[in-house]
N, C-alpha and C positions, 0 to 999 in steps of 0.2 A: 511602487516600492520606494519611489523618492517622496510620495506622500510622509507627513509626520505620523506616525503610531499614537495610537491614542490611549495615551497613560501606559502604565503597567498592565500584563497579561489581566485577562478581565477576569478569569478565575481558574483554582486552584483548588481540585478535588482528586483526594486519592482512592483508588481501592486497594490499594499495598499490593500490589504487579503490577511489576516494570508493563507498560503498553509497549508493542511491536505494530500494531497495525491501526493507523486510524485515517478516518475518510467523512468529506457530506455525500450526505445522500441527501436530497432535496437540502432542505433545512434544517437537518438531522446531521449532526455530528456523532457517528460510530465508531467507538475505541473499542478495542481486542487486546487483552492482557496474556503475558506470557505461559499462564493456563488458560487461555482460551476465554475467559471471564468475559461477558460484552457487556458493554454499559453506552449511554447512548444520552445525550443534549441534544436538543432543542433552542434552534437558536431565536429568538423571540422576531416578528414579522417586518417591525422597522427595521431590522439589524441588517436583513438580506435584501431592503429595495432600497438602497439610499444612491445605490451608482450613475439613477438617472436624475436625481435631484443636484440644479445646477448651484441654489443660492449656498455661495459657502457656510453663514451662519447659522441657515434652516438646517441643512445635513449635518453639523456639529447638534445640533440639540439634538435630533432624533438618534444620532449616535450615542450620546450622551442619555440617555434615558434607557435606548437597547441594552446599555453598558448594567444598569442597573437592574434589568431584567431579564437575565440570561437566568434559564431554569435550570435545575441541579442537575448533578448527572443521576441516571437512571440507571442501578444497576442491573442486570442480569443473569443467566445460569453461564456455567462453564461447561465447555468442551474439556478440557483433561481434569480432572477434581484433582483433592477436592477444592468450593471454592474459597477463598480468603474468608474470615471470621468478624475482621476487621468490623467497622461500622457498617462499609457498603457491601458485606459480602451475603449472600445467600446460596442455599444448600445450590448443588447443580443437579440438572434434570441429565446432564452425560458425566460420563467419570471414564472415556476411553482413555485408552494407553499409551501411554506415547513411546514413539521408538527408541531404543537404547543409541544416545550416541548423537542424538538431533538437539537443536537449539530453536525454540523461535526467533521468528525475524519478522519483519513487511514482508516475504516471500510467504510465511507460514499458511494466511487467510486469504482470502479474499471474498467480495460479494457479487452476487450476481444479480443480476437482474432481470427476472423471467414473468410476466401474464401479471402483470402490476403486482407483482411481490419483491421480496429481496430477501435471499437466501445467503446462507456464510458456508462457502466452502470452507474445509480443513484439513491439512495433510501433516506428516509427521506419527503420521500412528504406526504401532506395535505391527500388524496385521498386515501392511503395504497396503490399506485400502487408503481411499479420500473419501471424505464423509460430507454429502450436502445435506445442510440443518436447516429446516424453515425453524422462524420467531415469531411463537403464539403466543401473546400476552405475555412477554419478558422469558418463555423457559425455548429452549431449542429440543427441535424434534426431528431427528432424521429422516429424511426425507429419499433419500438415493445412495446406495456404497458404491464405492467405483473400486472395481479390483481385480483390472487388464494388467498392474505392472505386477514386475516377479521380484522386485524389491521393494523397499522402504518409500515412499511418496512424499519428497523431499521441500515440496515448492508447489504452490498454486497461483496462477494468475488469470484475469478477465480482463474485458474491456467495458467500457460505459456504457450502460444502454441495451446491453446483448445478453443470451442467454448461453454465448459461446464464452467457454473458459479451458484452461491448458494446466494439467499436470507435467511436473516432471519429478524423476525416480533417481535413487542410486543404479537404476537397470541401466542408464545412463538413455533414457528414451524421455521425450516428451509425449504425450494425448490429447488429442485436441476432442473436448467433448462437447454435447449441445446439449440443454436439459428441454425434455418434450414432456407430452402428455400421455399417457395409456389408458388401457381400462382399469387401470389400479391405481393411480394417482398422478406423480409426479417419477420421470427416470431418465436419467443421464444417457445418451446414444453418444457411442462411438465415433468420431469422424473420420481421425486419421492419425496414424502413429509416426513418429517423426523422431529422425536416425542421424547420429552424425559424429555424436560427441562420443570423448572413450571416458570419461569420467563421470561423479556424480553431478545431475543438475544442480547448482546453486542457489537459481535466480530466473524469474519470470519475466517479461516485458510484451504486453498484446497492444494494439493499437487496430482499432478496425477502419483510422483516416487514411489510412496508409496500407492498409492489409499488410502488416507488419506481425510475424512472433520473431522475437528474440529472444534464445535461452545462455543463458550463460553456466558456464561448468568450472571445475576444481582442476579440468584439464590446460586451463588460461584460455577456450575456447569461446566464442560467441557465435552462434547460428544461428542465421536469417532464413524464415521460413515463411508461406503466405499463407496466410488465415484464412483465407475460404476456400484456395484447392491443398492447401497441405506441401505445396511442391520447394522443394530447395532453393535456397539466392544465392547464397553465400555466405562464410565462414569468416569472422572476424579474430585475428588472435592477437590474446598481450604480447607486448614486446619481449616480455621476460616467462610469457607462458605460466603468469601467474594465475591461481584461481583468483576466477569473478565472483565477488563477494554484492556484489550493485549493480544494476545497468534501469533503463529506461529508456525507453522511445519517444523522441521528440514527435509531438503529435503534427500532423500536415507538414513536416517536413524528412519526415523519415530516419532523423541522424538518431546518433544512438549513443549515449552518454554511459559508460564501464567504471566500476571503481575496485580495485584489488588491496586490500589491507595487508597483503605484504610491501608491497613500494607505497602506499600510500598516497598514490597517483588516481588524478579523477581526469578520464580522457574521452574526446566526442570524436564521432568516426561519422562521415557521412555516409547515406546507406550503400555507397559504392565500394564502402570499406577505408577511404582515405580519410586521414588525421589528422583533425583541422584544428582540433587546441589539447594542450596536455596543462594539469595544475597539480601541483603538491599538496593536499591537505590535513587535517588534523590527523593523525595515528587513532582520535577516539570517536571517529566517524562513523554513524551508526546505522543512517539510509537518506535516500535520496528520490525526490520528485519532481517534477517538468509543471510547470504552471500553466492554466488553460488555455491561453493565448502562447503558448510558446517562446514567447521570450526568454524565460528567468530558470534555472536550474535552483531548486533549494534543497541544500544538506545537512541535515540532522548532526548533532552530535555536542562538545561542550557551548557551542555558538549555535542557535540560528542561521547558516548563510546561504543571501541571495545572490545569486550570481549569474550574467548575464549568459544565454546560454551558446552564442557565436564566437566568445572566447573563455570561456570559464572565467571568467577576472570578477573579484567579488565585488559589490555594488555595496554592500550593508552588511551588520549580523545585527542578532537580538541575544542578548541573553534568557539564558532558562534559569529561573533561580532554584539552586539545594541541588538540584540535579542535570546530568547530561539529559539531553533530547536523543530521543529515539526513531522517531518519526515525525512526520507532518505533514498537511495537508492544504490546501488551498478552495476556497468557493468558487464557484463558476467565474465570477466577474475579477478575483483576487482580491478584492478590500476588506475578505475574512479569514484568517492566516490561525491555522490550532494543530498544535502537537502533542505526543504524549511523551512524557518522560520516564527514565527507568526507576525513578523514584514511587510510580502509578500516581503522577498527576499529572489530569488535558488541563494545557493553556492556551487561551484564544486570545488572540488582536485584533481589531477592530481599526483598519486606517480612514485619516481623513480627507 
């Protein structure tokens, strides 16, 4: 991140909703709009192998040409309709209901990854189910309803690689489920239901380096739980027992990074529960992610910023132009950095 950024964002495409969730997947760049809307880049092949090319001026060209060749975004059907009209939008193959009273977030989706596919979980519906969608040829198709909780399915999280992923509900419970195979296709099994919080869940965080769940709640609560027997760690609480609005699991090291937008405090707690850095940040901070290598914390909102993640102390920002950043994402190696903003434009950087 001390590298120089290479020019401005390399592109700027909207589908008029604000994006709440975006990720790579191989070399797939996957955004998810405030209804559900998926749309998906392609990041072109020089883009993503340049980190073992040493000569500085060879890897500025091939960057330099990537730059030029980054394919459109791709759009797709939506999970709640209907979809945007706009240029990129098209009819959606779901039109579920979203619950009264829910907001999308980064907590709203997420992806799985099960038998060389990848599936979009969704939660926030009418019905307190969660809904896994396999993507046939750009339209979603349900695949599995989850509907163990006796309220609203507030939050969904996974981990890399796995086909284990974790609901949480206004029941104030988490679910830890595993998606398997039947004689009927694809279906979500049960693992383990996991108890603690008295409020509604907020906020997801899996980590399978660490056999880490951390759920965060509106009770100022955070609960460490282990992801392959389901058993209790420990309970992390704000100081002011404010609801957890952000959290994430430092991957290979366990700490766990909380953000509450009533004090506007972003705090890392090691996983023994002690408080090793507290920071102030923006009031219009919108989420937050852990970079592959574990160094960097980076938070979405009017700035890009990076910040180291042993003391929260920022290193960088970037600007989002026209609009706040909403979320962001990082490539495996980090030298490919892309957000989506609430304006519904992904922007990508490319460092050198």
């Amino acid at each position: 991140y001390q590298r120089r950024v290479h020019g401005a964002p390399l592109l700027t495409v909207s589908p008029h909703q604000p994006i709440v969730w975006i990720k790579f997947i191989s070399d797939i760049v996957v955004a998810i709009t405030t209804l559900g809307t998926v749309v998906s880049q392609r990041l072109p092949s020089s883009a993503v192998s340049t980190s073992s090319i040493t000569s500085t001026s060879l890897r500025s060209t091939i960057i330099n040409k990537a730059a030029e060749s980054l394919s459109p975004i791709k759009p797709g059907a939506s999970v709640f309709g209907p979809a945007s009209t706009g240029e990129l939008g098209t009819p959606p193959i779901l039109s579920l209901a979203r619950a009264r009273g829910t907001e999308s977030t980064q907590y709203t989706f997420t992806v799985i990854n099960f038998d060389k596919e990848v599936y979009i979980a969704s939660s926030c519906l009418w019905d307190n189910t969660c809904v896994v969608c396999s993507i046939d040829g750009g339209q979603l198709r349900v695949v599995a309803t989850l509907s163990d909780h006796v309220d609203v399915v507030t939050c969904v999280g996974s981990c890399e690689s796995s086909s284990v992923f974790v609901t949480g509900s206004r029941d104030t419970t988490c679910i830890v489920w595993d998606l398997i195979h039947n004689k009927s296709g694809i279906m979500a099994s049960r693992k383990f239901i996991l108890y603690g919080h008295d409020g509604e869940i907020t906020c997801l965080s899996v980590d399978s380096s660490v056999d880490l769940i951390a759920s965060g709640s509106e009770d100022g609560s955070v609960i460490l739980h282990s992801l392959s027997t389901g058993l209790y760690d420990r309970t992390i609480w704000h100081p002011l027992k404010s609801p957890i609005h952000n959290l994430a699991i430092v991957p290979l090291q366990g700490h766990v990074v909380i953000h509450s937008k009533l004090d506007n405090m972003l705090r890392l707690y090691s996983i023994n529960g002690t408080t090793l850095a507290s920071i102030e940040v923006h009031p219009s901070m919108q989420g937050l992610t852990i970079s592959p290598d574990s160094r960097f914390v980076i938070t979405a909102g009017p700035h890009i910023c990076v910040r180291w993640t042993h003391d929260l102390k920022q290193l960088t920002k970037y600007d989002t132009p026209n609009s706040n950043s909403s979320c962001v994402a990082l490539y495996s190696d980090s030298h490919i950095m892309t957000c989506g903003t609430l304006d519904g434009s992904i922007l990508t950087w490319i460092y050198k």
